[in-house]
N, C-alpha and C positions, 0 to 999 in steps of 0.2 A: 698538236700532238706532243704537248711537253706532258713529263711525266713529271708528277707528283712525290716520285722517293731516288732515291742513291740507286739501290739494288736492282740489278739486270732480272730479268726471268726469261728464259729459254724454254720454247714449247716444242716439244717432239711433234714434228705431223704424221700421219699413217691414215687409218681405213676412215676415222672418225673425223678427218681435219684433211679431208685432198681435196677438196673443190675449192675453186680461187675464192668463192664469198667467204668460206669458214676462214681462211686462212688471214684474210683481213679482216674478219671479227675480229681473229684472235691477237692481232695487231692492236686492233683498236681496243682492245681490253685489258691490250699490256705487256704482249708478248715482245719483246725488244730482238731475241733472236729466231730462228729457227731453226730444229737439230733434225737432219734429214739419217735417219738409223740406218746405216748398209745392211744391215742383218738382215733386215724383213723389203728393204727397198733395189729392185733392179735398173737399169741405167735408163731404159725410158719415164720410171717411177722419179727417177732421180730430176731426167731434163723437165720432167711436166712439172715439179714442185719450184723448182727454180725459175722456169718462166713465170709463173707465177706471182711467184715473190716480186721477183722485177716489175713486173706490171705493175704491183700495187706501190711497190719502193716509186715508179716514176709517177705514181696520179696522185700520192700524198708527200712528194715531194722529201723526203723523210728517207734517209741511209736504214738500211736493214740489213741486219749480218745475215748468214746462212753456216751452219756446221753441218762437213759430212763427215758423220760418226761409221771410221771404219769398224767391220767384228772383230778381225784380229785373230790368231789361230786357235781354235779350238779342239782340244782333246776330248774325243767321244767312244765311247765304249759301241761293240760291234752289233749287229743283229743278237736275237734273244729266241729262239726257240719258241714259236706258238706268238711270237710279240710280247711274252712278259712273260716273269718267273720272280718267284718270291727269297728274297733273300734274308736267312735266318740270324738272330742275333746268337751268337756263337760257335758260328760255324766258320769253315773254311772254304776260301775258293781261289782257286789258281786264275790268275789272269796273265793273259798272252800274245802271243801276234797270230796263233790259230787261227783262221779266220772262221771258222765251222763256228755255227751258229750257237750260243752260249746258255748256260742255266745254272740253277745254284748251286750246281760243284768248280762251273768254269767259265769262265768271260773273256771275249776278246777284247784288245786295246792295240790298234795297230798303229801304234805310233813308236817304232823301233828307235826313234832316237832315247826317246824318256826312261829307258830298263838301264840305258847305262849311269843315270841320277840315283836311280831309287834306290831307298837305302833301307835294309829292317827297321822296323822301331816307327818308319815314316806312317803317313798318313792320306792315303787314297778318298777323298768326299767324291762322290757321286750325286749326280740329279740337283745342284746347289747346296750340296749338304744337307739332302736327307738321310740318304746312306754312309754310314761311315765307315773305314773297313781300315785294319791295322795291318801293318807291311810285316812279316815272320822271315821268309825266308826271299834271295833275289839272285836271280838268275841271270847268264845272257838277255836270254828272251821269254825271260816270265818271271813271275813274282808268286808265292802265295801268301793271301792276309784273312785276317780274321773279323769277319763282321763284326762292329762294335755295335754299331745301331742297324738295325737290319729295316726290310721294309717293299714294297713293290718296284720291280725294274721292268722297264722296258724299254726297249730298243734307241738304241743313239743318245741317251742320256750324258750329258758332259760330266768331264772327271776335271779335279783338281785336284793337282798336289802341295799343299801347301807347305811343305818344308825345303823345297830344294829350288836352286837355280837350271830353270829346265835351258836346254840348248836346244831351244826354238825360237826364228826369227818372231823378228813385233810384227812383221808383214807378209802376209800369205801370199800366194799366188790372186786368189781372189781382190784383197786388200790393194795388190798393184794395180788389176783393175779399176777397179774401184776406183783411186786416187787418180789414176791419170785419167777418166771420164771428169770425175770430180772438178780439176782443176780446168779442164778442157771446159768446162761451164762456169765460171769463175765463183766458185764458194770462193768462200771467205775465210772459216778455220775446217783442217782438218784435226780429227779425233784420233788418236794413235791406241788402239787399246792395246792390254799386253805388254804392257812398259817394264822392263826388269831393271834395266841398266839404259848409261847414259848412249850406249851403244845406241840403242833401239831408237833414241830419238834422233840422232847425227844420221842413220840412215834415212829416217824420212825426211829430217830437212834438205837434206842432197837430194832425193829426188823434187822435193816441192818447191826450192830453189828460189824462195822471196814470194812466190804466184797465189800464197795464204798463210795462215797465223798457223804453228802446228799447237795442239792442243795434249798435254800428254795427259793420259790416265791413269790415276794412280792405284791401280784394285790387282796389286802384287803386292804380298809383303816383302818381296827380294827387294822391290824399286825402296823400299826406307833404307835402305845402308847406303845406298850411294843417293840420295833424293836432294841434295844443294845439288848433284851435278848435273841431275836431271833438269832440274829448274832453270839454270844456267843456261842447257840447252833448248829449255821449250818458251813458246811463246803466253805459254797460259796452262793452268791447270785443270785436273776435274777430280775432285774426289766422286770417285767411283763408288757409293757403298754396296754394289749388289755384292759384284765377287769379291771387293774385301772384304765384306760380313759372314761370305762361304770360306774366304780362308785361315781369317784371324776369330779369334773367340767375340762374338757379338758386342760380350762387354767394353773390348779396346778400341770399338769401331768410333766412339765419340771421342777419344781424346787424341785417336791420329787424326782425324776431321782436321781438331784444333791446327795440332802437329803442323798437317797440311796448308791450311790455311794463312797461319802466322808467319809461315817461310817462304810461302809467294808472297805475302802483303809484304815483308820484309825486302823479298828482291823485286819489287816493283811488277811482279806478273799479277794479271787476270787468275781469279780461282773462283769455279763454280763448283759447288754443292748439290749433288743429284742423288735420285731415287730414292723412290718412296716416300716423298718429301707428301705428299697428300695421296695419299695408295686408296684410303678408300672412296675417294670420289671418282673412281674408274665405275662404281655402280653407287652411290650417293651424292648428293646435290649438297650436301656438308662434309666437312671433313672433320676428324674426331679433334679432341682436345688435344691428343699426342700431339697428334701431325702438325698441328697451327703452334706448338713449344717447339717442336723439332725446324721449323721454317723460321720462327721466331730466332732460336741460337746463330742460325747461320748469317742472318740479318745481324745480330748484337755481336757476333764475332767476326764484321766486317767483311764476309766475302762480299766478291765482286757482283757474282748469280747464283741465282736458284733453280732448276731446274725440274720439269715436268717430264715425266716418259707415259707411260699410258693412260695418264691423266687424262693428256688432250690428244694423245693418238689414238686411239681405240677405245675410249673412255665414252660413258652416257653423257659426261658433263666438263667436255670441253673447255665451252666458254667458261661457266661458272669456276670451273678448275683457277683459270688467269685471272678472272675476276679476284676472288680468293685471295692468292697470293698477291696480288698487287694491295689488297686491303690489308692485309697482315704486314707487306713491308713498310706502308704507309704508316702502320698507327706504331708500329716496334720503334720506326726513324723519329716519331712526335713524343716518346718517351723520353722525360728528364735523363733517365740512366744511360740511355745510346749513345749520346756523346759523350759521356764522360767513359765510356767504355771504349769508345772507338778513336780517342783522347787519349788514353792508356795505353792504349795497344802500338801505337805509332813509333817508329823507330827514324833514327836520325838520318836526315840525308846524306849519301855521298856525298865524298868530296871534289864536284866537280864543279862548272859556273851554271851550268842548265839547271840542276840539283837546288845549289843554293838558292838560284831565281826561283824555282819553283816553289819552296819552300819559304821562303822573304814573302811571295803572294799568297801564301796563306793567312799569314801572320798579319801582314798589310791591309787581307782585304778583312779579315776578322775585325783592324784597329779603325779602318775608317768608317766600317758597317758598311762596306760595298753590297751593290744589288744579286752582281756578279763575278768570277773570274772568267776571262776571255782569251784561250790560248791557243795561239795559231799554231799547228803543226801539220806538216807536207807526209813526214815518215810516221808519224802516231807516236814516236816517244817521248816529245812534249807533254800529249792529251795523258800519255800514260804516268809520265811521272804528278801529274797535275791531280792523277786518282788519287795513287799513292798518298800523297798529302793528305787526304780521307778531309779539305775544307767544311767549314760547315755554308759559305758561302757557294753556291750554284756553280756550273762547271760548264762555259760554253765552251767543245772544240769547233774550230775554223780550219777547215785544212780544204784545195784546191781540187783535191783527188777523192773519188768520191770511193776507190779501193778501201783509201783508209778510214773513211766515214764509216761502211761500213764494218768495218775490225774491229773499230774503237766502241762499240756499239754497245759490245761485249761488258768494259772495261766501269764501273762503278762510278757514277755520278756522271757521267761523258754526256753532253746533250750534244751530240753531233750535229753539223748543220754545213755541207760542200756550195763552197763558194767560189768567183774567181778570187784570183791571188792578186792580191793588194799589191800595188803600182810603187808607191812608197812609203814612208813614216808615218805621214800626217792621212794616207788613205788607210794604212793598215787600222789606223786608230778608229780614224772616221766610219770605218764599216764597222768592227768591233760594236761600235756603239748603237749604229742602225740598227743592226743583229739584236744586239740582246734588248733592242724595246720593241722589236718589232714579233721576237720570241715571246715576250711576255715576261721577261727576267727583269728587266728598269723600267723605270718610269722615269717623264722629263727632271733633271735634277739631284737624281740618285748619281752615285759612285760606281764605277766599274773597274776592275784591274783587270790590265794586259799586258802580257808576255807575250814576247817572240823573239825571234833573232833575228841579227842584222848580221853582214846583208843578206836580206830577204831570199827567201828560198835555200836556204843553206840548212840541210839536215840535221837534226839535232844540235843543232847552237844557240838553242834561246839564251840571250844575253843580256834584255832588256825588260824593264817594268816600268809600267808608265797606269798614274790612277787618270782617270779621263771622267768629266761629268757627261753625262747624256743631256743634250742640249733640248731645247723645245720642240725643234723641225727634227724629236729624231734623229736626229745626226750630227749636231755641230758639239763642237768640243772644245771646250773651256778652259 
């Protein structure tokens, strides 16, 4: 089950992908994680995907993450009179906490906290931003604005506001649910959506308390003014582009991506790239020339993953969807320019001794044309700083714990592999090297570098580097 490229892919499951065989097709076709969506999934949906997983995680032997992707709170406009009613482009409509059922002179939005944000001059998007309506006048408890783009509504359709810091938590009532089922099943990362501020993420890591990776979302433009200190706080990222593309102008949505991306690679987090990343193979068995340049960028601007949503969850074409992506990351990574792209983009390591170790065994194993890098880590911030490094050398993590097996799973270039924990010096080496010929990474007589720290088992202290040849028996070392 070794894969072929650097870049992770993440396949949403749902209607198209719940039966345990798809699920390990979709494994075996390249799926590295799986992103369980709360939105559409309820808690027995939740425990039968996860059993699941595990069962095929223990017969192929092979760590497999799991994300439960929280919804996160959503603002939705009230019932609609008849179920729908046409809203004209310039016209006017008051909207309120009325709860009386609404039409195109007047809408409910019962969401009392949000009238005390809005501001005239703002900007209300409905339905994704189909509808656009401009803020005139603002009230306690209403507002009236002016259709700018006008168009069909009906009933319950989400609102965005995209110019204000709204005062609502990242965590719903639902969301608490959610999470504490989630965690009570042992995922691996939770998805925080809804991220404004650094706030949002300090409360979820207090409740999730070590027990998974948190993931934060970036599809607020509030979250870009404070976004290092979000990062600081989260264990990994996701550029989000649905609802940042509803509430930034579509044009800005590719160079915050970058934004995003270069400031987790920069502080050592995991950063996936999602949605629409192949949209029309939800009904085609190909996917357009866009979609395969838009999967391509994210690839040559070194994120970690790529991400599928109804691709492979309610999608005709699944497998072919992973298939896909896995051939486009493969042949982007065999491209002269991707190194030298992903060579540039690299930024200097801290200054600490794990850092520099890390960073030594890049250059080390670049100089002696090692087979492999082989880095043991117990907590995952070895295997992670090990990404970071972006080697052009292979990338075995070794770690005891099969928790972190699975996290690291996420994380770019990570070929995870849960072992026991090496006895001493001369076994830590000794296995290293069984591993990576028996992974398929050396052959008798190639070079391997490994890192780790001494003494063994001590958290984040990798302190040593050591080049070791893979002997004949597999194992012996030279």
């Amino acid at each position: 089950m070794r894969r072929r490229r650097n870049v992770k892919i993440l396949a949403t499951l749902g209607p198209a992908s719940r039966e345990p065989n798809m699920i390990r097709r979709l494994f075996e076709a390249g799926a590295d994680v799986f992103r369980i969506n709360m939105s559409h999934t309820d808690h027995a949906g939740l425990a039968s995907f996860v059993q699941s997983i595990r069962a095929i995680e223990a017969e192929l032997d092979r760590p497999i993450g799991i994300l439960a992707d929280l919804q996160g709170p959503k603002l939705r406009i009230g019932a609609v009179a008849g179920g729908a009613t046409d809203l004209i482009a310039g016209s006017v409509v008051r909207i309120g906490l009325d709860p009386a059922p609404g039409d195109a002179t007047h809408l409910s939005l019962p969401h009392k906290e949000v009238f005390a944000v809005l501001k005239s001059g703002g900007q209300l998007l409905v339905d994704d931003g189909k509808l656009r309506l401009r803020i005139e006048e603002v009230a306690a408890d209403y507002v009236t604005a002016r259709v700018e783009l006008g168009g069909r509504l009906t009933d319950r359709k989400g609102v965005n506001v995209p110019d204000v810091l709204l005062p609502i938590a990242a965590l719903s009532a639902k969301d608490r649910a959610d999470l504490d089922r989630a965690l009570e099943l042992g995922v691996d990362w939770i998805a925080l959506s809804f991220v404004q501020r650094p706030e949002d993420v300090a409360e979820a890591r207090k409740i999730v308390a070590g027990r998974a990776g948190v993931l934060a979302k970036i599809e607020k433009p509030a979250a870009f003014e404070r976004l290092d200190e979000i990062i600081e706080l989260s264990d990994a990222l996701m550029v989000a582009r649905g609802d940042l593309g509803v509430e930034l102008p579509l044009e800005q949505v590719p160079g915050r991506q970058k934004q995003i991306t270069r400031a987790a690679r920069g502080a050592g987090k995991p950063v996936v790239v999602a949605t629409q990343m192949l949209e029309s193979m939800i009904t085609s068995p190909v996917p357009t020339r866009a979609e395969v340049s838009d999967v391509a960028t994210a690839v040559f601007d070194g994120a970690d993953a790529v991400m599928l949503s109804a691709e492979s969850a309610s999608g005709k074409y699944p497998i072919e969807a992973v298939e896909m992506m896995d051939r486009i990351a493969r042949s982007i990574e065999a491209d002269p320019q991707y190194r030298m792209l992903i060579d540039i983009q690299r930024t200097d390591p801290e200054g600490t001794t794990p850092d520099a170790i890390t960073a030594a065994s890049r250059q080390v194993a670049r100089t002696v044309k090692a087979a492999a890098i082989v880095c043991w880590t117990g907590s995952g911030s070895t295997g992670l700083r090990a990404a970071r490094e972006r080697p052009s050398a292979p990338i075995i993590a070794l770690t005891p714990i099969a928790a972190t097996g699975r996290r690291l799973a996420i994380a770019w270039g990570l070929h995870c592999v849960v072992t026991e924990d090496a006895h001493d010096f001369e076994d830590m080496v000794d296995r290293a090297c069984r591993i990576a010929f028996r992974e398929g990474f050396a052959t008798a007589g190639q070079r391997i570098v490994v890192t780790a720290g001494v003494p063994l088992g001590t958290p984040g202290a990798t302190n040593l580097l050591r080049v070791a040849f893979v002997g004949r028996s597999a194992g012996a070392v030279n």
